[in-house]
PAZAPA-4460 file (N, C-alpha, C; in steps of 0.05 Angstrom, whole numbers, plus 32768, in hexadecimal, padded with zeros to 4 digits):
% residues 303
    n_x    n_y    n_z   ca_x   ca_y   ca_z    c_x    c_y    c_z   seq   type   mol
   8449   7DFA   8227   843D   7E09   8211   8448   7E25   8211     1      X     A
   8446   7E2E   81FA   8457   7E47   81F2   8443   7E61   81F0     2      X     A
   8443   7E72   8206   842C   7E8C   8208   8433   7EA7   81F5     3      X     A
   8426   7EA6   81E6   8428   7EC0   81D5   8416   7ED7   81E9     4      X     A
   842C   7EEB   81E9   8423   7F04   81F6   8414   7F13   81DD     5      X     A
   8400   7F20   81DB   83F8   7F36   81D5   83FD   7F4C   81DB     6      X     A
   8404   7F5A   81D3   8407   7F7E   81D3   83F1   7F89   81CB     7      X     A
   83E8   7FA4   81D9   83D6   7FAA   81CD   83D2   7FC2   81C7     8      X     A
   83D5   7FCB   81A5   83E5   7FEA   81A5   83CB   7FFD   81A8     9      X     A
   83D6   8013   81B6   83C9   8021   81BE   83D6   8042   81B4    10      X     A
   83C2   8048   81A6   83B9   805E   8192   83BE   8077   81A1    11      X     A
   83D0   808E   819D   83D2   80A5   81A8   83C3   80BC   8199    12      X     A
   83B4   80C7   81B6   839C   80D4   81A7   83A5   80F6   81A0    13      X     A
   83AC   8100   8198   83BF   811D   8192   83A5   8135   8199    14      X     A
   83B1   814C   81A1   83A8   8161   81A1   838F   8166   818D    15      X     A
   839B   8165   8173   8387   8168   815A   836E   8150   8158    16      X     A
   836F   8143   8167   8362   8126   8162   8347   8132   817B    17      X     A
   8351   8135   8187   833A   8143   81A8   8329   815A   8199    18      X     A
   8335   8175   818F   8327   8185   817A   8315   8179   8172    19      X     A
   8326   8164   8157   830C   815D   8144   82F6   814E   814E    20      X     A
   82FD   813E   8163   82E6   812B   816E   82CE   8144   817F    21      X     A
   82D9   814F   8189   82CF   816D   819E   82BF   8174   8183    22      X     A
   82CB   8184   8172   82B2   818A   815D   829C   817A   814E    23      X     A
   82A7   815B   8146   8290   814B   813C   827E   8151   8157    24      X     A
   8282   8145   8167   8270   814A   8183   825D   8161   8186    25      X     A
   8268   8176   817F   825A   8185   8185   8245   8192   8169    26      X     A
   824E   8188   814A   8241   8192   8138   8228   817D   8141    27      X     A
   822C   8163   813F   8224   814B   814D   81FB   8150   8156    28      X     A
   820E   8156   8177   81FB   8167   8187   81E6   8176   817D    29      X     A
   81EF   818A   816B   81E6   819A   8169   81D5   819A   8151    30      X     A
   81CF   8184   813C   81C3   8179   812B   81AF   8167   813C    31      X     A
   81B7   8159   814F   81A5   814D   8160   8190   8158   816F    32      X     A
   8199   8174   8179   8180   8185   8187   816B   8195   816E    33      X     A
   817B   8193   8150   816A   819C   8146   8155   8192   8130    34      X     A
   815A   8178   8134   8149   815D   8133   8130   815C   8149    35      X     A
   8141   815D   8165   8131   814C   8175   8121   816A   8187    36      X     A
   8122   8182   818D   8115   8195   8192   80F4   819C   8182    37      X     A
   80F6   8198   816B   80DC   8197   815D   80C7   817F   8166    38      X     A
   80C9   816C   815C   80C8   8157   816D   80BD   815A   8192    39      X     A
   80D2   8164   81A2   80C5   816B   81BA   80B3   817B   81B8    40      X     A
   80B2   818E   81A7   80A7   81A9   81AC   8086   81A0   81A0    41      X     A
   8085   818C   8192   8074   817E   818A   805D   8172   819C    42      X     A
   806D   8162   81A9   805D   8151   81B6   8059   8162   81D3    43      X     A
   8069   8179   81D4   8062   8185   81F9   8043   8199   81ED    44      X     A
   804D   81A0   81CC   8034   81BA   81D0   801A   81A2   81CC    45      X     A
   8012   818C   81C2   7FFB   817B   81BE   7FEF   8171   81D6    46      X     A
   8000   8173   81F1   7FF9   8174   8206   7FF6   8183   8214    47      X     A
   7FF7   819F   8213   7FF6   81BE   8219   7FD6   81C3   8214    48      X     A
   7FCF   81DA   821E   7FB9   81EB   8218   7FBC   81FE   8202    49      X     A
   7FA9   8204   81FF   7FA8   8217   81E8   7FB4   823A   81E7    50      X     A
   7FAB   8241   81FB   7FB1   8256   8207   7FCF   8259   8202    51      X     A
   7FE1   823F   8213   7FFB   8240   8211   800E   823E   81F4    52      X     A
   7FF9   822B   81E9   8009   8229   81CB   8008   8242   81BB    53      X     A
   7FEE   8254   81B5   7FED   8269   81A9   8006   8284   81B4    54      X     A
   8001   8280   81D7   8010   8297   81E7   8033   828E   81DF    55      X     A
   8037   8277   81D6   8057   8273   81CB   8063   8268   81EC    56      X     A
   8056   825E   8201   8066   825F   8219   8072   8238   8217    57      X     A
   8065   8229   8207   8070   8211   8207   808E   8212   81F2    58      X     A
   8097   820F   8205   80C6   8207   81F9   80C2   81E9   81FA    59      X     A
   80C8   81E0   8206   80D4   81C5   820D   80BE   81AC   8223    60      X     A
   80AD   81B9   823D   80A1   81AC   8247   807B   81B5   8247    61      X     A
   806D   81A5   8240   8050   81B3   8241   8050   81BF   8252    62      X     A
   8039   81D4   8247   802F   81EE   8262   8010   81E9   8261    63      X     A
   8002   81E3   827C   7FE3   81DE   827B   7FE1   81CD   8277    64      X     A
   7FEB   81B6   827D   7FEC   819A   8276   7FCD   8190   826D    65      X     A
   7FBD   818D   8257   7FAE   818C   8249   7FA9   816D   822E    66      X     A
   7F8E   8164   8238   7F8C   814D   821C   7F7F   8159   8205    67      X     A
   7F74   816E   8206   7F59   817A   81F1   7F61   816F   81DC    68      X     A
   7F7C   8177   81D1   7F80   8171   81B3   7F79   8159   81B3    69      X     A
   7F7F   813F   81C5   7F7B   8121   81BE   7F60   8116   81BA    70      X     A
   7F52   8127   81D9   7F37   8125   81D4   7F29   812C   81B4    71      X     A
   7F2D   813F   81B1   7F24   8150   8192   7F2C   8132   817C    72      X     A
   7F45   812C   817D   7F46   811B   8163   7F3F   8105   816C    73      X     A
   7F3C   80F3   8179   7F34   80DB   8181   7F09   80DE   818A    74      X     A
   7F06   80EE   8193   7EE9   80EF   818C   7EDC   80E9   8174    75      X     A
   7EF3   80EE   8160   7EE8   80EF   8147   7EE7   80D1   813C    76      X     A
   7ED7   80C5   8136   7ED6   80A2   8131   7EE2   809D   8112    77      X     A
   7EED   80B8   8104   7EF8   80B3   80E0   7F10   80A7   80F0    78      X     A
   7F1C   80B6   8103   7F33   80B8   8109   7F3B   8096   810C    79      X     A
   7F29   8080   811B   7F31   806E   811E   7F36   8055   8105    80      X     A
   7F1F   805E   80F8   7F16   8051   80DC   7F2E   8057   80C9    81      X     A
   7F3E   8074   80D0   7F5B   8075   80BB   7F68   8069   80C4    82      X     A
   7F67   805B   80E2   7F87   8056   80EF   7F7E   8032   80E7    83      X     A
   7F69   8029   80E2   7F62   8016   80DA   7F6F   800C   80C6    84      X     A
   7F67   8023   80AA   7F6B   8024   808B   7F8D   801D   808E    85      X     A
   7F90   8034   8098   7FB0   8033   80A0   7FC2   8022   809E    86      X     A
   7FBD   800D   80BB   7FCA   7FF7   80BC   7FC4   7FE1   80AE    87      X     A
   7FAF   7FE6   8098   7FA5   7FD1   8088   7FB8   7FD6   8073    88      X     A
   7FC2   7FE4   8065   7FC9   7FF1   804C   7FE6   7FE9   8053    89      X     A
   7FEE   7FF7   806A   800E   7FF0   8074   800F   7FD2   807A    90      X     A
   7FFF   7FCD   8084   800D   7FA5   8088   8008   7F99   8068    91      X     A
   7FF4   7F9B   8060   7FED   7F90   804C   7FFD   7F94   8031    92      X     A
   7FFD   7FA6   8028   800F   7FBA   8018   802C   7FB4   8023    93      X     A
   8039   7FB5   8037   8058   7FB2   8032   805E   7F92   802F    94      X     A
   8048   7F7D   8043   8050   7F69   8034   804C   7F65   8014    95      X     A
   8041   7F67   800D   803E   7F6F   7FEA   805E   7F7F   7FE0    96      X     A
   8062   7F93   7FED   8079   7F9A   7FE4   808F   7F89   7FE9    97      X     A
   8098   7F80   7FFE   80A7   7F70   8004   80AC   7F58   7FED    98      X     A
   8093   7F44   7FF4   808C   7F35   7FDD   8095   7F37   7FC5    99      X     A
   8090   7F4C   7FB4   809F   7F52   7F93   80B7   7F61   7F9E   100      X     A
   80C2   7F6C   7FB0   80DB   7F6D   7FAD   80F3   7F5C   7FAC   101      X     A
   80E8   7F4F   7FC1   80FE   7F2A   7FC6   80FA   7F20   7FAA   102      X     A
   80E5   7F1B   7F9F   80DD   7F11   7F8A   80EB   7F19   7F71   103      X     A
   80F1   7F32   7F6A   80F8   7F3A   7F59   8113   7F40   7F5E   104      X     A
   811F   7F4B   7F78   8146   7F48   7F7E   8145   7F34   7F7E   105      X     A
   8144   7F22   7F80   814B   7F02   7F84   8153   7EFA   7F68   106      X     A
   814A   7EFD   7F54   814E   7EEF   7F44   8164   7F04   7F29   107      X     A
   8165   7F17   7F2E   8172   7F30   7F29   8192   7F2D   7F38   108      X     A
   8190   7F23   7F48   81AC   7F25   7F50   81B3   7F0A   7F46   109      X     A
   81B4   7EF7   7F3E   81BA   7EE0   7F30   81C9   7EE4   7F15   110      X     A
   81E7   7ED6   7F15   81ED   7EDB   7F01   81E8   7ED2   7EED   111      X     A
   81D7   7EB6   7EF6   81D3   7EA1   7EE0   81BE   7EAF   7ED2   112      X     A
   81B4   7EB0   7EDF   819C   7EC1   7ECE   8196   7ECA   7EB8   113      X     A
   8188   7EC0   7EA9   8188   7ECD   7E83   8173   7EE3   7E86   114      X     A
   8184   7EF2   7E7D   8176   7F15   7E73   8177   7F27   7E89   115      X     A
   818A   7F20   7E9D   8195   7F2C   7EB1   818B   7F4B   7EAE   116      X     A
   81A6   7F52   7E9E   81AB   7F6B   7E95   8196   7F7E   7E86   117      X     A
   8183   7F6D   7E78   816E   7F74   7E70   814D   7F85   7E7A   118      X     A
   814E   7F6F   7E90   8134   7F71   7E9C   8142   7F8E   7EB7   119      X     A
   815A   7F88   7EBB   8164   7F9A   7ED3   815D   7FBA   7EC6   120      X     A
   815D   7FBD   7EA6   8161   7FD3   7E9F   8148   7FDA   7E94   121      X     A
   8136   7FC8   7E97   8120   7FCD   7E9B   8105   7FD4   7EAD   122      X     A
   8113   7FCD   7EC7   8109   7FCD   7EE3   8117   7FF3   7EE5   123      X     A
   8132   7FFB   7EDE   8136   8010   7EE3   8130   801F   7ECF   124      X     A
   8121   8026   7EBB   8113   803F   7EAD   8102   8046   7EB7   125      X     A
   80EB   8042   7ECB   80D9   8047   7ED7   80E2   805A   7EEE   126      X     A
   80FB   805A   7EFC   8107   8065   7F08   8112   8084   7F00   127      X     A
   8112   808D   7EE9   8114   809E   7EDE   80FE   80AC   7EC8   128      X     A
   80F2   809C   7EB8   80D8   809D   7EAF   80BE   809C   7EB6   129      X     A
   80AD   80A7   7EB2   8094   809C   7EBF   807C   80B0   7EAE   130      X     A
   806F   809E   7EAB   8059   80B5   7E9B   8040   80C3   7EAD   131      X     A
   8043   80CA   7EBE   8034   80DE   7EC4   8023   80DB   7EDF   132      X     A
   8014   80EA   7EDF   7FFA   80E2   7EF8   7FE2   80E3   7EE8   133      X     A
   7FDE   80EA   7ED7   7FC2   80EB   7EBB   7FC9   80CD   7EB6   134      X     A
   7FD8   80C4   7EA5   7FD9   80AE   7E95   7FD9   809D   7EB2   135      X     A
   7FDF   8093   7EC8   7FE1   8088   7EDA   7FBD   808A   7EE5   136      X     A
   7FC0   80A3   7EE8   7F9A   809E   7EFC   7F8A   808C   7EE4   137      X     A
   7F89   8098   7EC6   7F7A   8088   7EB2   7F84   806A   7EAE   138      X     A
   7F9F   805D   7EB1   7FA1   8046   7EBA   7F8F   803B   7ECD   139      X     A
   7F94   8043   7EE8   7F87   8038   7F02   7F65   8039   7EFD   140      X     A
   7F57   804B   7EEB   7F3F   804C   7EF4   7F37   8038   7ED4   141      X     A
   7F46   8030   7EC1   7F3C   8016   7EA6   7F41   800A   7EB9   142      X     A
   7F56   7FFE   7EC8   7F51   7FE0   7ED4   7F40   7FE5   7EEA   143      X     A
   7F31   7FF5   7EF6   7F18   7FF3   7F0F   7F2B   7FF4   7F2A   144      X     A
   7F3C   8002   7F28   7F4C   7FFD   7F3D   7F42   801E   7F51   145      X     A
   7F3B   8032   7F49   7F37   804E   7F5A   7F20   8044   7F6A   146      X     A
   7F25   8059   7F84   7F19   804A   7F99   7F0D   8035   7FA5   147      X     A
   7F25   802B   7FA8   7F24   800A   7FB0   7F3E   8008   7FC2   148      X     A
   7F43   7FF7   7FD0   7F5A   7FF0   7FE6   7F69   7FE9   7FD3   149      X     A
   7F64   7FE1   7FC4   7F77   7FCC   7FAB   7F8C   7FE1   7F99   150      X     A
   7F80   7FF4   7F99   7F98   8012   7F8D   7FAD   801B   7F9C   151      X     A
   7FA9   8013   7FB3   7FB7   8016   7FC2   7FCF   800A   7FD4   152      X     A
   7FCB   7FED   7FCC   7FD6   7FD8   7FCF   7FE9   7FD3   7FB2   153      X     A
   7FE2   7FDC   7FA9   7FEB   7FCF   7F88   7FFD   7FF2   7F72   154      X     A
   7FEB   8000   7F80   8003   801A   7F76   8011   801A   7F78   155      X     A
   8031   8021   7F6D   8049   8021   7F7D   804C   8003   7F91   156      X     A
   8048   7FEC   7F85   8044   7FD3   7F90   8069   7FCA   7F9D   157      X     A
   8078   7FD5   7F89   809C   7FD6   7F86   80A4   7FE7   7F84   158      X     A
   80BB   7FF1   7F9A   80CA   8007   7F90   80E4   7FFC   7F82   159      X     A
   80EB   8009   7F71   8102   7FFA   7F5C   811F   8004   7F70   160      X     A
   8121   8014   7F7E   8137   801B   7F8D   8140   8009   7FA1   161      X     A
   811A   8002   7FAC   8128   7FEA   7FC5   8131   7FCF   7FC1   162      X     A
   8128   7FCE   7FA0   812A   7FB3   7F9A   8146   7FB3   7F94   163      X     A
   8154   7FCB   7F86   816E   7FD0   7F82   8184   7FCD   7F92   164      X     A
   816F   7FD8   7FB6   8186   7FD0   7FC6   8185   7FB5   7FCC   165      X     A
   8177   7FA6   7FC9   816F   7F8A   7FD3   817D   7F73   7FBE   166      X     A
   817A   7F86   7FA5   818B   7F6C   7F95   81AA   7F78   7F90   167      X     A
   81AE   7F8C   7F9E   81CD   7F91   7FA9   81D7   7F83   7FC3   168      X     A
   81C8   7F7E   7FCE   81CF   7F75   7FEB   81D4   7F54   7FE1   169      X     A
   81C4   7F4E   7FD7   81C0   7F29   7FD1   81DC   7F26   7FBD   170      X     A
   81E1   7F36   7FB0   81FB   7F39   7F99   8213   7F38   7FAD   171      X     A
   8215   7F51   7FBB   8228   7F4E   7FD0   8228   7F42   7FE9   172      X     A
   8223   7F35   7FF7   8219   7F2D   8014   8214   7F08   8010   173      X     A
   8209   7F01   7FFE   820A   7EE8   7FFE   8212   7ED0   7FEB   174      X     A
   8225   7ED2   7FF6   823F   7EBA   7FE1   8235   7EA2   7FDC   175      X     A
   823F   7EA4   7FBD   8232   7E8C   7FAF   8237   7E7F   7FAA   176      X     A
   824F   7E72   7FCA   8258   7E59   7FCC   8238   7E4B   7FD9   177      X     A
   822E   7E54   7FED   8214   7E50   7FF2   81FE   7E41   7FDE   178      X     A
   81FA   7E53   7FCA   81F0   7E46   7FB4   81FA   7E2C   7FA7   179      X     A
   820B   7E2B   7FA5   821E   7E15   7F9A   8212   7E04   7FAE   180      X     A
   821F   7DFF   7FC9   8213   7DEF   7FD8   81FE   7DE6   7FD4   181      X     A
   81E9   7DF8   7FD9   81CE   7DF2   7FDB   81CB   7DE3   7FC3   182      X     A
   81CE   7DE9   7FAF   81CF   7DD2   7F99   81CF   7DBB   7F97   183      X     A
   81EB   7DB6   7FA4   81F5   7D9E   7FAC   81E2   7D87   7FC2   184      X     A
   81D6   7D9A   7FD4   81CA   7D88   7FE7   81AA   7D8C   7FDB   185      X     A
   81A4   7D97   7FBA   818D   7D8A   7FB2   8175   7DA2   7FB5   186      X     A
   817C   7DB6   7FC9   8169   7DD6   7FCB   815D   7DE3   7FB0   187      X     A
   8147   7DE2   7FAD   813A   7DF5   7F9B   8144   7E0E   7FA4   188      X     A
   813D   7E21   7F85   8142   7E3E   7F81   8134   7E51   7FA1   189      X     A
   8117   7E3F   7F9B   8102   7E4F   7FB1   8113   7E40   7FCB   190      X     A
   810D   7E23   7FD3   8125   7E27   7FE9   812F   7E2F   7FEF   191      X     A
   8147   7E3A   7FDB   8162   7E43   7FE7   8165   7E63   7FE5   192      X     A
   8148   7E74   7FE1   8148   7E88   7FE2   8133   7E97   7FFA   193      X     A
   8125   7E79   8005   8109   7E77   801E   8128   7E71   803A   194      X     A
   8133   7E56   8038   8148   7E4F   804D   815E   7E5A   8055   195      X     A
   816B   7E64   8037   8183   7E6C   803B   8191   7E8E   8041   196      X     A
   817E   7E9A   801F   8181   7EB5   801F   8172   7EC9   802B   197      X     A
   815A   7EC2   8036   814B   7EDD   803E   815A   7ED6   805B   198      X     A
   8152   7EBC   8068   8163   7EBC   8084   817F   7ED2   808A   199      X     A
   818A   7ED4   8073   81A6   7EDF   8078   81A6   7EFA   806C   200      X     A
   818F   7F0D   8065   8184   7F1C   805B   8175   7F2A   8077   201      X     A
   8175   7F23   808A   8160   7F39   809D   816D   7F55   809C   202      X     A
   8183   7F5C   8097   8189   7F7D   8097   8176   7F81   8088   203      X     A
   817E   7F82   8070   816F   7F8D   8058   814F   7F88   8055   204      X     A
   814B   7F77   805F   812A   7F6E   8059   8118   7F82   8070   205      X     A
   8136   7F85   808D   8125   7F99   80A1   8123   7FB9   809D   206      X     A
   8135   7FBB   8081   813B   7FD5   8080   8124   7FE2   8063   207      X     A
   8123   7FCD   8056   8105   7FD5   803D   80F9   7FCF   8050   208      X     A
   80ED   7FBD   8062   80D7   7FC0   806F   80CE   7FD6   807E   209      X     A
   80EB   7FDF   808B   80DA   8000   8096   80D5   8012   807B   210      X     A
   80DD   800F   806D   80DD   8024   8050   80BD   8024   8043   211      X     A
   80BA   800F   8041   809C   800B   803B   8092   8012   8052   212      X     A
   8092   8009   8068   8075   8016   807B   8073   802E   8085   213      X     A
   8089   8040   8081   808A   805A   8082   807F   8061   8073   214      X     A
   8081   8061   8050   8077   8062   803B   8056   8065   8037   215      X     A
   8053   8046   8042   8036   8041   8040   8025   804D   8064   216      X     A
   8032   8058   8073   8028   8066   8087   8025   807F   8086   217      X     A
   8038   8091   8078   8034   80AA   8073   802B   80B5   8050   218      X     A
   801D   8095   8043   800C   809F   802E   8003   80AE   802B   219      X     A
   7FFB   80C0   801B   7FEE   80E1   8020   7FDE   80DA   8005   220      X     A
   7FF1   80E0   7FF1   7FE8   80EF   7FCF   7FD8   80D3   7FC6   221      X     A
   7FDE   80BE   7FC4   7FD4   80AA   7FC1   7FB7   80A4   7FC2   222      X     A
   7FAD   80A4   7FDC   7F92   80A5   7FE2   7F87   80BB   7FE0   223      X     A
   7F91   80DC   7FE1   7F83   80E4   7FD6   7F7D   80EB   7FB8   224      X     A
   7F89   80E4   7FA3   7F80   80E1   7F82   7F71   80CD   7F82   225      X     A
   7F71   80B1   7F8E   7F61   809D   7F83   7F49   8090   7F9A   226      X     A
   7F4F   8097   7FAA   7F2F   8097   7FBB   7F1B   80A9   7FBC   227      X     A
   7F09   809F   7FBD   7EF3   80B5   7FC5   7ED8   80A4   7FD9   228      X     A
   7EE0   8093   7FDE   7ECA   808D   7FF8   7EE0   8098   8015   229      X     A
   7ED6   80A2   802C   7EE0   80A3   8045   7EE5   8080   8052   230      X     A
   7EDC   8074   804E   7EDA   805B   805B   7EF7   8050   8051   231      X     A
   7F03   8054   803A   7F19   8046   803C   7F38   8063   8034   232      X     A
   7F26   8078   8048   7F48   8085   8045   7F55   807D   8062   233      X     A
   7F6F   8083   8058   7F85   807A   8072   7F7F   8095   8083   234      X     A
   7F90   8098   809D   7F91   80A5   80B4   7F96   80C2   80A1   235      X     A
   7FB1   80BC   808F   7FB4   80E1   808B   7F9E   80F1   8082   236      X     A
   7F94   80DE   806A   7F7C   80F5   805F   7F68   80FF   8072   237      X     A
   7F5D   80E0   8089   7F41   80EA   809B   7F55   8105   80B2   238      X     A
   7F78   8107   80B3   7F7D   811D   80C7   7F83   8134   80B3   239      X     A
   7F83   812F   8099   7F82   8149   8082   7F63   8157   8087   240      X     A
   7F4F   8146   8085   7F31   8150   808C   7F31   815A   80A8   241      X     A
   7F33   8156   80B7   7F34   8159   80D5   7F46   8175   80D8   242      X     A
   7F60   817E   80CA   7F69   8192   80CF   7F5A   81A7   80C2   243      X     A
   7F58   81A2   80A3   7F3E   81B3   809A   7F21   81C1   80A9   244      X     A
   7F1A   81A1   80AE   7F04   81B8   80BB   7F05   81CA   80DC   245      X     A
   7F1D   81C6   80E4   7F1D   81CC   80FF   7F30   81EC   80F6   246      X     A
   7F33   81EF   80E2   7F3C   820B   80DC   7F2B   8221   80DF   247      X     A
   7F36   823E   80F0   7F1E   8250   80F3   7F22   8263   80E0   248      X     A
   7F0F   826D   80DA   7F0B   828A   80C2   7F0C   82A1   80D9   249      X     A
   7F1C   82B8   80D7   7F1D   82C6   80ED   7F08   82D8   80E2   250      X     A
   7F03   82DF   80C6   7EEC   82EF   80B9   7ED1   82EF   80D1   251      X     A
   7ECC   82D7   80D7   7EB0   82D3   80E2   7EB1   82D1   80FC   252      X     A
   7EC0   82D9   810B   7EC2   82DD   8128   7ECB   82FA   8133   253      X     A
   7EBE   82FF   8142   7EC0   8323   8141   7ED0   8322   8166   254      X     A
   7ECD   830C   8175   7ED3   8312   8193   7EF4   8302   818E   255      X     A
   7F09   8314   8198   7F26   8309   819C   7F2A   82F3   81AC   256      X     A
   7F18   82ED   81C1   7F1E   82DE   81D2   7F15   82B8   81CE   257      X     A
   7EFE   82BE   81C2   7EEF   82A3   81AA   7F01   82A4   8199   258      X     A
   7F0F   82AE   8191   7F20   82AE   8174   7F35   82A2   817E   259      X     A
   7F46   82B0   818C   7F5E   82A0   81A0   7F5F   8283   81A5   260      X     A
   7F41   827F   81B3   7F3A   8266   81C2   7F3B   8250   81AC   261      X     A
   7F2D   825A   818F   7F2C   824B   817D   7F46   8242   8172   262      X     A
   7F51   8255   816D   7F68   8251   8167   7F7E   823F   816B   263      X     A
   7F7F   8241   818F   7F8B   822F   819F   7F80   821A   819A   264      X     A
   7F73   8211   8197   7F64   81EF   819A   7F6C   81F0   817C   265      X     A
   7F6D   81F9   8166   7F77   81F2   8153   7F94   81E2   8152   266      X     A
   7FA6   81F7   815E   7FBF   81E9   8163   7FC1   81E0   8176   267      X     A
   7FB9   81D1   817E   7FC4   81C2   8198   7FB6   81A7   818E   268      X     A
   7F9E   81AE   8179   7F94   8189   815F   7FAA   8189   8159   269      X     A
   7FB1   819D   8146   7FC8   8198   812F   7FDD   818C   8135   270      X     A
   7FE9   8193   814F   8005   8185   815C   7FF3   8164   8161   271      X     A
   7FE3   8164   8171   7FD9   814E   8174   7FD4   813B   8166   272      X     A
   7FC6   8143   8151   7FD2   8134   8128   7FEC   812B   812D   273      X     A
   7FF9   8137   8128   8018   8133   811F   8020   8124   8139   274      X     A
   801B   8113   8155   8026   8106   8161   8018   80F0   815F   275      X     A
   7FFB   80F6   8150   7FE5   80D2   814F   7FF6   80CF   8131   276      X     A
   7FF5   80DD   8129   7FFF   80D3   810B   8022   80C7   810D   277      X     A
   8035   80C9   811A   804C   80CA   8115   8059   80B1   812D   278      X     A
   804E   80B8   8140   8055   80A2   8161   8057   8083   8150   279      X     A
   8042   807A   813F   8046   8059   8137   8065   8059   8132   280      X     A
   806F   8062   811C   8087   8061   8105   8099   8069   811C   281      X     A
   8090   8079   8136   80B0   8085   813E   80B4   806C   815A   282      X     A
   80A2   805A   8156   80A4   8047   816C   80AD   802B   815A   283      X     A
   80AA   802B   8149   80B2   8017   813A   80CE   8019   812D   284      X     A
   80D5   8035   8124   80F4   8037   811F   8106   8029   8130   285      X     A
   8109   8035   814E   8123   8029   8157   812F   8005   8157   286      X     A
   8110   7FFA   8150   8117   7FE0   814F   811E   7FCF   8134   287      X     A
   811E   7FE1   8128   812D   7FE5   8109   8146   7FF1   8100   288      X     A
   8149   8005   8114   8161   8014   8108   817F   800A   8110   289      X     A
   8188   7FF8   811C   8194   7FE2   811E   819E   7FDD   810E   290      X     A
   8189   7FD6   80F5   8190   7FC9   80D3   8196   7FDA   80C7   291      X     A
   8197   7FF3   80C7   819B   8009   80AD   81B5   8006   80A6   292      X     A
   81CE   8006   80BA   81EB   8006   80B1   81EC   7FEE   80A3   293      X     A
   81E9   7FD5   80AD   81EB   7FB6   809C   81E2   7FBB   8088   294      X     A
   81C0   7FBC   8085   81BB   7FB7   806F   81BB   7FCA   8052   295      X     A
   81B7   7FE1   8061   81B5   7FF9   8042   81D5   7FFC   8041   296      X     A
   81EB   7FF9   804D   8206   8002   8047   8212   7FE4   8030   297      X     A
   820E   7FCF   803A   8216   7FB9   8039   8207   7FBA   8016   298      X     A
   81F1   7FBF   8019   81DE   7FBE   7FFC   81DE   7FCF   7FE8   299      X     A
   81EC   7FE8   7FF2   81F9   7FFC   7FE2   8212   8004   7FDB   300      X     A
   8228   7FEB   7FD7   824A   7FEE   7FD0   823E   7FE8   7FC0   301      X     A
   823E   7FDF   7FA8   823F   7FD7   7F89   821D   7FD3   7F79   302      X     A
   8220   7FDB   7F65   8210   7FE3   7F51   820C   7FC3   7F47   303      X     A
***
């Protein structure tokens, strides 16, 4: 038998080539510490004392190694009842999103499709149009929908962007020799969009999925226009209340040293907020972000 050698060419890396890599590297870097320093500086002062956070001495590692702030927000029993609401709204709510998105790219990227072009350009005016937050709250509250879990689940039920990327991805990404097949061996539409296409769709389905639960985790404006019982707001509003009232009026305290004290325990909640509020989503990213190049790059070449 006859052995083919391989060669294996090997790329000469020039003077100018070391530079430019040396500077990506280091602009790089240096976008990375100024990402990820806030962030530290975050989570060292929520574990700090108060004293230290006001005095400016926490950089990089806590000083007074301290729980008060945690104690302070977790004493509080709203606090658990939001993280409750929370994950009710986010599980519940993105499957819902999910749901009409597949639902509605699915059938949008089909060329067979009658009124293709139609309904596509109708899904996108809302994307640029929209009538208001008046005409919207008086919608939600004729159908009985304000304060209820159900406004909240059902507002903003689709985003027309993700569906955009999703019925870009299914356009580009899955060849409709497939289809053909599946035909052939007798597969329904729903089959062959339950067996065939979402299976071969996990980029994209993992990449709206983080999109929505970020979304529906760091809800803010939402619940507060259309709720008004405490029992069903999410985590932000009961830590919007919670920062409110833990604010001091310096008017009404005449001793520096009570004022200080107060002060400090203020910030050292507030950081503490922002690591109960934020830790879910930043523990759940890395096992997502994997998919971002596949699926949003892959789903965003062609219109």
């Amino acid at each position: 038998m006859m052995k083919i050698k391989n060669e294996s060419r090997h790329v000469k890396i020039t003077g100018s080539d070391r530079i430019f890599h040396g500077a990506v590297a280091v602009i790089l870097t240096a976008f990375l510490l100024l990402v990820l320093y806030p962030l530290i500086y975050v989570l060292s002062s929520s574990f700090s004392s108060g004293n230290a956070v006001t005095s400016g001495r926490v950089m990089l590692w806590p000083v007074e190694f301290s729980l008060n702030g945690y104690q302070i927000v977790f004493a509080n029993n709203s606090v658990w009842t939001g993280y409750m609401n929370t994950i009710f709204y986010t599980v519940v709510g993105t499957l819902i999103n999910l749901s009409l998105t597949v639902l509605t790219a699915y059938p949008l990227s089909r060329k067979t499709f009658q009124g293709r072009k139609f309904f596509t350009i109708i899904f996108m005016i809302p994307m640029f149009f929209g009538g208001g937050l008046v005409p919207t709250y008086v919608l939600m509250s004729n159908l009985g929908l304000t304060n209820t879990r159900t406004v909240i689940l059902l507002s903003g039920a689709i985003s027309i962007y993700n569906m955009v990327l999703m019925r870009t991805f299914f356009q580009n990404s899955i060849p409709n020799e497939l289809l053909e097949s599946a035909k052939i061996d007798g597969i329904s539409d729903v089959g062959y969009l339950v067996r065939i296409v979402l299976p071969l769709s996990k980029a994209i389905i993992s990449v709206i999925t983080l999109y929505y639960v970020v979304g529906h985790w760091n809800s803010y404006f939402t619940p507060l226009i259309y709720l008004r019982s405490r029992e069903f707001y999410p985590l932000q509003l009961i830590l919007r209340e919670i920062l409110n009232a833990s604010k001091v009026d310096a008017t009404q305290i005449q001793d520096s040293a009570i004022l200080a004290k107060l002060a400090g325990s203020a910030d050292v909640m507030k950081y503490s907020l922002i690591v109960v509020a934020t830790v879910p989503v930043l523990v759940i990213y890395p096992f997502i972000q994997k998919f971002f190049e596949k699926g949003v790059m892959i789903g965003s070449v062609k219109g």
